[in-house]
BABA-827172 format. One line per field, with one value per residue (C-alpha): residue number from 1; residue in one letter; chain; x, y, z. Coordinates in nm, 3 decimals. Layout:
<atoms>
resi: [NUM, ...]
resn: [a, ...]
chain: [A, ...]
px: [X, ...]
py: [Y, ...]
pz: [Z, ...]
</atoms>
This chain:
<atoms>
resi: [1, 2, 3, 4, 5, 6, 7, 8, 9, 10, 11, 12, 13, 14, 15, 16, 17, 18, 19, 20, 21, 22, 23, 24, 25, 26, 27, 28, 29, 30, 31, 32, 33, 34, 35, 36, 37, 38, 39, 40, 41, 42, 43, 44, 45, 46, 47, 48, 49, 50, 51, 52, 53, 54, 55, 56, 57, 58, 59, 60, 61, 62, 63, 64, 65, 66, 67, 68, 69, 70, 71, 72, 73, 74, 75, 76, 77, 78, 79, 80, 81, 82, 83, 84, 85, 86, 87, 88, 89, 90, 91, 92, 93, 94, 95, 96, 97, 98, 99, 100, 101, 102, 103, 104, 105, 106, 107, 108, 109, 110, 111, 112, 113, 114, 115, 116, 117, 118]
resn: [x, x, x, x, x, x, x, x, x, x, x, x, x, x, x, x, x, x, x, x, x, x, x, x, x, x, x, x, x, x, x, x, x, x, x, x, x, x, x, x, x, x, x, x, x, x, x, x, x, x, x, x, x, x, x, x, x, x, x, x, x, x, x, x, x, x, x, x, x, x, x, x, x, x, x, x, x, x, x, x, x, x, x, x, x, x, x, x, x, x, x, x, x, x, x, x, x, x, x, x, x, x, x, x, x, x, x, x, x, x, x, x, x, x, x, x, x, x]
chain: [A, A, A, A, A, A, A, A, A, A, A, A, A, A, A, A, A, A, A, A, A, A, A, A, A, A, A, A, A, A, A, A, A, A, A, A, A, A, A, A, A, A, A, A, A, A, A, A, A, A, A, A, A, A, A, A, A, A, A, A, A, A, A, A, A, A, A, A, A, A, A, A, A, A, A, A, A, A, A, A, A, A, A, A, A, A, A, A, A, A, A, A, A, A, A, A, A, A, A, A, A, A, A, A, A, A, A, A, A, A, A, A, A, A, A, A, A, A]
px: [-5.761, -5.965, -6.000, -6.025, -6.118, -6.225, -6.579, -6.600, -6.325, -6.466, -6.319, -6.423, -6.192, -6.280, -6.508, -6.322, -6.525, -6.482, -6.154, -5.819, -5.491, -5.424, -5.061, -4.962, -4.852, -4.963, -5.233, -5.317, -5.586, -5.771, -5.957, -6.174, -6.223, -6.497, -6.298, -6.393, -6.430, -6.476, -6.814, -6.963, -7.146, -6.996, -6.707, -6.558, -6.423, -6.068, -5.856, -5.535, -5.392, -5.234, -4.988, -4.709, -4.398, -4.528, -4.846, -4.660, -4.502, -4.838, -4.935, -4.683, -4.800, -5.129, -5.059, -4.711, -4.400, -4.557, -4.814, -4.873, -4.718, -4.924, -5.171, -4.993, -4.938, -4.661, -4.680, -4.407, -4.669, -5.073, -5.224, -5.589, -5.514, -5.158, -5.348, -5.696, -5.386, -5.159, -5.411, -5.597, -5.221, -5.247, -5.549, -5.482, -5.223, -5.298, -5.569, -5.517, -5.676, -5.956, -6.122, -5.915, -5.617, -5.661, -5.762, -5.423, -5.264, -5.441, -5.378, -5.012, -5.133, -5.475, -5.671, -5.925, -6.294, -6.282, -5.877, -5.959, -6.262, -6.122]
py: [-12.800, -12.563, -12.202, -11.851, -11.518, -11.183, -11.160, -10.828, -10.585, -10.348, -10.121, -9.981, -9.684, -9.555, -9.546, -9.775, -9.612, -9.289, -9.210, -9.093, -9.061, -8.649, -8.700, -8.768, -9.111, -9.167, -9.411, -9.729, -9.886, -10.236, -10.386, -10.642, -10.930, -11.173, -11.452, -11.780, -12.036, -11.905, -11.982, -11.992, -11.739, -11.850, -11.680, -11.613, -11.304, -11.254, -10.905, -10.737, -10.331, -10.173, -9.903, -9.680, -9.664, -9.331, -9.433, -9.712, -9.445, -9.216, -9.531, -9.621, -9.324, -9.425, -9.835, -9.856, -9.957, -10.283, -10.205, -10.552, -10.886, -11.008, -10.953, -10.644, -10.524, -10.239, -10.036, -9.791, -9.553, -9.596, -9.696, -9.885, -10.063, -10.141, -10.287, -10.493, -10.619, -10.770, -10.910, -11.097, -11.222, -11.352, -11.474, -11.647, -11.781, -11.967, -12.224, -12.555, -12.932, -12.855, -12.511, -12.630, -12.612, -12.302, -12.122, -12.235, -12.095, -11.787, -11.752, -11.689, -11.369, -11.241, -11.279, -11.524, -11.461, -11.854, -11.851, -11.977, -12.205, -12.473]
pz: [0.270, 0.338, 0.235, 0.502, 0.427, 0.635, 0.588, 0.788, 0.928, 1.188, 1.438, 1.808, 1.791, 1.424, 1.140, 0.907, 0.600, 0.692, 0.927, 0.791, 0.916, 0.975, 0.870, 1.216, 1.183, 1.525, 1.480, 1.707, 1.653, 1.730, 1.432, 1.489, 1.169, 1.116, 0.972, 0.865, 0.564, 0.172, 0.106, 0.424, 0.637, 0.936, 1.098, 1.414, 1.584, 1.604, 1.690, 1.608, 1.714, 1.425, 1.494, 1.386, 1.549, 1.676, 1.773, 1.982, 2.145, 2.209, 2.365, 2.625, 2.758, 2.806, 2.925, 3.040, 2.908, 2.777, 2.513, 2.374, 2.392, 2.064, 1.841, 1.733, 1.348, 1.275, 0.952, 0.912, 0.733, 0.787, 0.509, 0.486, 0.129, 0.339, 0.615, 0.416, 0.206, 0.481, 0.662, 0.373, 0.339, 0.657, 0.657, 0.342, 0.472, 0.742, 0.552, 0.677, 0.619, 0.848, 1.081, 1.406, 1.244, 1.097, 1.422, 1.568, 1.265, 1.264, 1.731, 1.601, 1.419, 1.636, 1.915, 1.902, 2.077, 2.226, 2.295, 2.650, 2.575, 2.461]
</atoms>
């Protein structure tokens, strides 16, 4: 068995360091994770959107009535400790006997960079 953690979490649409939520609740964003075995410095890419309800719905105006069909996280109230928390729970989670194995695990939760490329 091996063990996973997120070695980086990044994000195109904010400062993760520096952005707060205004109170709004409206937030959707996609965070981007460099995840791979404890110990190493490998680590490959995978992606998630986290949103509020409302944000969902500041969003269907933007892409439709479908926003997502996966890789989607829903907090009732944004909240960064929330968020690092759940998704090192995740992550965590989905260890397995070998790195193959965990990437399927993990497909169920994010979007992988080599999903196609197999």
């Amino acid at each position: 068995m091996i063990d996973l953690e997120i070695k980086e979490i990044d994000s195109a649409d904010v400062d993760i360091g520096q952005w707060r939520s205004d109170g709004s609740e409206q937030v959707y964003l996609q965070i981007s994770m460099n995840i791979g075995e404890t110990g190493s410095a490998a680590g490959d890419l995978f992606q998630t959107i986290v949103a509020t309800p409302e944000g969902l719905r500041q969003a269907s105006g933007r892409f439709g009535p479908v926003v997502s069909t996966r890789g989607l996280m829903v907090v009732s109230k944004f909240s960064w400790q929330l968020v690092r928390n759940t998704l090192t729970e995740i992550v965590v989670s989905c260890a397995a006997e070998d790195w193959p194995r965990s990437v399927l695990k993990l497909e169920r939760y994010f979007i992988w960079e080599y999903e196609d490329v197999r």
